[in-house]
N, C-alpha and C positions, 0 to 999 in steps of 0.2 A: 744433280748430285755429283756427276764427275767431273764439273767444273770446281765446286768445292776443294776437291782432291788438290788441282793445277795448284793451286793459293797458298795448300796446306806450306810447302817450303819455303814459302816466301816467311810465312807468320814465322817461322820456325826461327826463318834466321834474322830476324826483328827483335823477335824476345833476347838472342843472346848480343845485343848492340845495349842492354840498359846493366849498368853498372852495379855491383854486389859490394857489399863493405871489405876493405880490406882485411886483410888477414887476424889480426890482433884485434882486431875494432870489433864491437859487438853494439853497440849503442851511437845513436847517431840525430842529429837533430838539423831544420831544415830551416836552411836562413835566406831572405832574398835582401840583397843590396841591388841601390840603384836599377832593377830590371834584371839583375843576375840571381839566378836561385842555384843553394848549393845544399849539400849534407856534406856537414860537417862531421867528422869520426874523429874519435880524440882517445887517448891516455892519458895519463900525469906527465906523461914528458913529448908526446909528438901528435899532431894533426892530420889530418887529409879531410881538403874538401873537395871535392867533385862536383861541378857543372852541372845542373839538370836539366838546364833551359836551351832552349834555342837562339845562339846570337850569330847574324850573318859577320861573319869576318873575324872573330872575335881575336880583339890583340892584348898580349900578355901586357904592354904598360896598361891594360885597362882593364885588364880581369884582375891582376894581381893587387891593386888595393881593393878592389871589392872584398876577394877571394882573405883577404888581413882582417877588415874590417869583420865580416862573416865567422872569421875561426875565433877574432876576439868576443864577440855575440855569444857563441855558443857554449864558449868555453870559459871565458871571465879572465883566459892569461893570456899574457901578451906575447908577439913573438919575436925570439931570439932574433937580433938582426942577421941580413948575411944568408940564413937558412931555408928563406923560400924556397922552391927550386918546383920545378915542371912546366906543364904546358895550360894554354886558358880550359883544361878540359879537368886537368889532376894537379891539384897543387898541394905538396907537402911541405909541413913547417915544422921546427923546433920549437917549444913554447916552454913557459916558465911561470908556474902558480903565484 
């Protein structure tokens, strides 16, 4: 039983390493491209998908058409060039119904 206890912090600080929707976003849907899985959170006017998967290395010229393809799946608009912008883990876009 008091080895249980040892672990308890570990789990603790595991749970707060998995990602919540951002702010605005209440609704959310889960897209895999190519090996990449994301949720996608959207509005009428902006995006955010987030990375759920595990990719060793992962580089931004290779998550971000995923991460395009994925926000256009989910959401059916395309997006504003120019407006990507983050990292292979968060990527925010401008879109347009």
């Amino acid at each position: 039983m008091a080895a249980m206890w040892r672990y308890l912090p570990l789990l603790l600080a595991a749970a707060c390493n998995t990602p919540g929707p951002p702010g605005q976003y209440r609704l959310y849907q889960t897209v895999e491209v190519e090996g990449s899985r994301f949720r996608v959170y959207h509005d009428a006017r902006t995006a955010v998908a987030i990375r759920t998967n595990l990719d060793l290395a992962p580089r931004t010229a290779t998550i971000f058409p995923r991460a395009e393809s994925a926000i256009l799946q989910a959401t059916g608009c395309r997006i504003i060039p120019g407006t990507m912008q983050g990292d292979p883990a968060l990527i925010h876009a401008d879109i347009v119904c």
